[in-house]
C-alpha positions in Angstrom: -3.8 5.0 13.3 -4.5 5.2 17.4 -7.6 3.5 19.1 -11.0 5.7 18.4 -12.4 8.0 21.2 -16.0 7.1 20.7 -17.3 8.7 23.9 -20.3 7.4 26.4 -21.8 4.3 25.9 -24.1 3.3 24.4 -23.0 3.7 20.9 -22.5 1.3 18.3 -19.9 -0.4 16.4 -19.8 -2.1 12.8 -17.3 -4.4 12.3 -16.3 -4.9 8.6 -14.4 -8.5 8.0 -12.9 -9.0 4.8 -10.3 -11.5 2.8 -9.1 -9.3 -0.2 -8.2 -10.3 -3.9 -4.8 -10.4 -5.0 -3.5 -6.6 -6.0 -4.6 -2.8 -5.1 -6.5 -2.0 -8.6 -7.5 1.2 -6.9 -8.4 -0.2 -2.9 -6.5 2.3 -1.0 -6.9 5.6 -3.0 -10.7 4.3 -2.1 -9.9 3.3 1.5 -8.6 6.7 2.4 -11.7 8.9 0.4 -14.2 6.7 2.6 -11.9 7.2 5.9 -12.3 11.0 5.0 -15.8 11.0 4.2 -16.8 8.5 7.2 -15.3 10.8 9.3 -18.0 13.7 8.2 -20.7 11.9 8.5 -23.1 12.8 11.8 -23.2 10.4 13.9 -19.5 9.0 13.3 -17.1 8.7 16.3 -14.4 6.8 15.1 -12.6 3.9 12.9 -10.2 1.1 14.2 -8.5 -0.7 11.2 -5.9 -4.3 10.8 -5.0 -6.3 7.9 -3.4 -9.0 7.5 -5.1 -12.2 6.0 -8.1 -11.2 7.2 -8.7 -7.9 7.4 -11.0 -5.9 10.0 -12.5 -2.5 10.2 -14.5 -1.3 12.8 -16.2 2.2 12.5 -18.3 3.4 15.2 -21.6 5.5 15.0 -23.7 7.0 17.7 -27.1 5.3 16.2 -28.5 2.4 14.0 -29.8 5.8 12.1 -26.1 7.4 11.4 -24.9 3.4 10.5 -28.1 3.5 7.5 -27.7 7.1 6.4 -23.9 6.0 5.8 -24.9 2.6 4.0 -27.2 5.2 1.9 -24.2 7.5 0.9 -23.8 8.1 -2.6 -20.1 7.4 -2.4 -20.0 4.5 0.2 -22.8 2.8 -2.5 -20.1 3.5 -5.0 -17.0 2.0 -3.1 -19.5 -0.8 -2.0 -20.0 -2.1 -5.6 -16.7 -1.9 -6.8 -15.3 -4.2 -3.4 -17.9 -6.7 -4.5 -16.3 -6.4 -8.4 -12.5 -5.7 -7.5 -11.5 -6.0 -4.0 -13.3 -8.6 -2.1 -13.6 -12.5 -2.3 -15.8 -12.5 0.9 -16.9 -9.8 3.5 -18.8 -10.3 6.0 -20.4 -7.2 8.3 -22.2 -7.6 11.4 -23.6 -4.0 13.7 -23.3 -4.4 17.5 -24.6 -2.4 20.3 -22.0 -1.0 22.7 -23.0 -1.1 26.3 -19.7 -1.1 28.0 -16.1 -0.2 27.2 -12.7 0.8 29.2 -9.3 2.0 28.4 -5.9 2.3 29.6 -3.4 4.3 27.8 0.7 4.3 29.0 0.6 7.8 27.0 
């Protein structure tokens, strides 16, 4: 995993906060196929992911348009419902707009 190249601002971001159930049952076969199909989505510029406790994804998308048309996918609606059956005991997701960012890198 390295920090997302997202590009010019302004872009946006959605931040994905979750607290897991106990066990895989499936979650990270399911995590990788929505990494992969995320990342072919237009619009998508990146992903940024932690867990610990709390887990936190943030994907990033060049319009509120490209964010929908992803909430719509056929796949993602799939993976959705079986987080809220299997995976999750709370999420929460919240969509920000990006009107600044900066970087350094050692590398």
């Amino acid at each position: 995993m390295s920090i997302a190249r997202t590009g010019a601002t302004p872009y946006y971001a959605v931040i994905f906060t979750s607290i897991r159930t106990s066990g895989d049952a499936g979650y990270g076969d399911m995590a990788d196929a929505m990494l992969k199909a995320a990342a072919k989505q237009p619009g998508f510029l990146g992903v940024e992911s932690a867990r610990e406790t709390v887990g936190i994804t943030v994907s990033y998308w060049d319009s509120l348009e490209s964010i929908a048309a992803w909430k719509r996918d056929a796949a993602h609606r799939v993976a959705q419902e079986l987080g809220r059956e299997r995976w999750y005991d709370s999420y929460k997701t919240r969509i920000c707009k990006v009107e600044r960012d900066y970087d350094f890198s050692r590398l």
